[in-house]
C-alpha angles and dihedrals in degrees: 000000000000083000087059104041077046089064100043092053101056080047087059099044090046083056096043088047096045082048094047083056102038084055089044084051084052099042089046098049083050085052109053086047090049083054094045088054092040094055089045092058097042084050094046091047092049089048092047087055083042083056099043100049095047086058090056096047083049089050091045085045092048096048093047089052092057094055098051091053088052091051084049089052104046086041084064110037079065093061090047089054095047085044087056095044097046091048086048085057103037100032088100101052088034094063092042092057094046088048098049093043087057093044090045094047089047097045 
């Protein structure tokens, strides 16, 4: 009888150890697609900050490149004034030397 209870019980341990595999196949195979799902959310979250952040630098680079049309427009808002100023002051003797370099090539 021991023999046999002997027996039984290494049965019973073989199908308590197959079942202890079969649920650690399960639980790996969970587990690898956990992981799976886990590594696609912490990507997406990463590329969502890259994108983020990329916006920003394009709003900072944007914003820089304004400026820096408004300083070259101004810049030259000021020449043209100067332009303007300098031809109010000189129109007179301007024309006169024109006038007198046509007349003197034609004479």
């Amino acid at each position: 009888m021991e023999y046999l209870n002997l027996v039984n019980q290494i049965v019973a341990a073989e199908q308590s150890a197959r079942e202890i595999a079969r649920e650690a196949r399960e639980q790996e195979s969970s587990l690898e697609a956990e992981l799976e799902r886990e590594a696609a959310g912490i990507r997406e979250r990463y590329m969502e900050r890259a994108r983020r952040r990329v916006a920003g630098v394009e709003e900072t680079e944007a914003k820089a490149a304004q400026e820096e049309l408004a300083r070259w427009d101004r810049r030259l808002e000021r020449a043209m004034a100067q332009v303007e100023s300098a031809y109010a002051r000189n129109r007179d003797a301007w024309v006169e030397t024109l006038f007198r370099q046509i007349v003197g090539e034609q004479a």
